[in-house]
N, C-alpha and C positions, 0 to 999 in steps of 0.2 A: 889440323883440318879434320873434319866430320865426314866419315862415310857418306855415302850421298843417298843410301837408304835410308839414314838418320833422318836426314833432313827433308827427303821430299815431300812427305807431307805438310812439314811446316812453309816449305815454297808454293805446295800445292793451294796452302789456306790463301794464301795473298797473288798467287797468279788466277787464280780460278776467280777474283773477285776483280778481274782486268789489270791488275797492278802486272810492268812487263820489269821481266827480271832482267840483270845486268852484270853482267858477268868480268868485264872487261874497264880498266881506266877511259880508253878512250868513245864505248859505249857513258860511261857516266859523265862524262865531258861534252858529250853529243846532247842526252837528254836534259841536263840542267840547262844546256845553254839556247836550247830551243825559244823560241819567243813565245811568252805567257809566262803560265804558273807550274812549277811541278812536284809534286810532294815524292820527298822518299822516304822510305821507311828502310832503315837499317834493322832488318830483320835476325834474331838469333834463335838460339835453342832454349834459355832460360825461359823458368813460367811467366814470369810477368811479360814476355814477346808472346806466349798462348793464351794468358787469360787477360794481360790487359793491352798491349800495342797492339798486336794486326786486327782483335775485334773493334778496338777503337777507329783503327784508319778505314777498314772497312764501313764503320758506321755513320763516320765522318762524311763520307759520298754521298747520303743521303739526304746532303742540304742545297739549298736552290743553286745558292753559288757552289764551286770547287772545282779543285785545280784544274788545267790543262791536261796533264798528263801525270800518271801515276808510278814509280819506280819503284824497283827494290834490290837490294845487294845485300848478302847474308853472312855477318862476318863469321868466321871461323871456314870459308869455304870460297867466295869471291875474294881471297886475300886483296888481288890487283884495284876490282872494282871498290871496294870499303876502302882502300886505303885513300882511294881517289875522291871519293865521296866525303871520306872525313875531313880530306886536306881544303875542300871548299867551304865546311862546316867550322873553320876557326874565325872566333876566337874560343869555341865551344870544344871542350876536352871528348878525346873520343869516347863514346857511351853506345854498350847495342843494350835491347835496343833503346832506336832514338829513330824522329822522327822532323823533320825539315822542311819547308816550304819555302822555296827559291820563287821568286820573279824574275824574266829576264836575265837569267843567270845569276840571280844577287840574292845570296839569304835573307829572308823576311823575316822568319820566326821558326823556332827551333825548339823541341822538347827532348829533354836528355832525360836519361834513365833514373835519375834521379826523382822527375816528374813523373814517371809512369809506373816505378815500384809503390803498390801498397794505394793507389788510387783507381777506380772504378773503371773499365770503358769508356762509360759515359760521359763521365767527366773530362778523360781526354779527348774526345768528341768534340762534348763540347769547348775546348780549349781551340783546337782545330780547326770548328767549325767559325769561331770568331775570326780566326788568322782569315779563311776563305773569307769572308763577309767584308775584310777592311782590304785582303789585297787580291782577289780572284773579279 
């Protein structure tokens, strides 16, 4: 687990831009299964979660369509809520970060860490923003 002075500003980057943090299993059980759309963003401490995931999901907002509702669970500190997040995220291996867009409770499209090391913002953005456009 992370001090939590470690981390608050990296929760502060994606709660201050409306994404609601989630703390708890049955919190992230609650918001996937909501009706509509919900992105989470598996938030961490490594750099590519500060230079390219939360600027991208933040950037991603800025398109006509997008999600319902916006989450985040931060692993190394919501042990309960990521585990719970992840276990909805299979057949996708756990990855922070990573970021997911559920409909109606059902994964639509998923970007693992793999996708997000060593590629722009913008580009994740734009990846994102197609997911919103075909399922939001």
């Amino acid at each position: 687990m992370y001090p939590a002075e470690l981390v608050k500003p990296m929760r502060d980057d994606l709660a201050s831009a409306g994404f609601e943090e989630l703390h708890t299993a049955g919190a992230v059980e609650n918001a996937i299964n909501k009706p509509g759309t919900t992105l989470v963003v598996v938030n961490s401490v490594c750099g590519c979660a500060a230079a390219n995931a939360r600027p991208a999901a933040k950037l991603s907002l800025h398109n006509a369509k997008k999600p319902d509702h916006t989450v985040t669970v931060f692993a190394g500190v919501d042990v309960e809520a990521v585990k719970a997040a992840r276990d909805l995220m299979v057949p996708f291996p756990p990855s922070s970060p990573s970021i997911a867009l559920f409909k109606d409770g059902e994964l639509v499209h998923m970007i693992e860490r793999h996708h997000i090391e060593g590629r722009p913002a913008e580009m994740i953005a734009e990846n994102l923003t197609g997911a919103y456009n075909e399922f939001c």
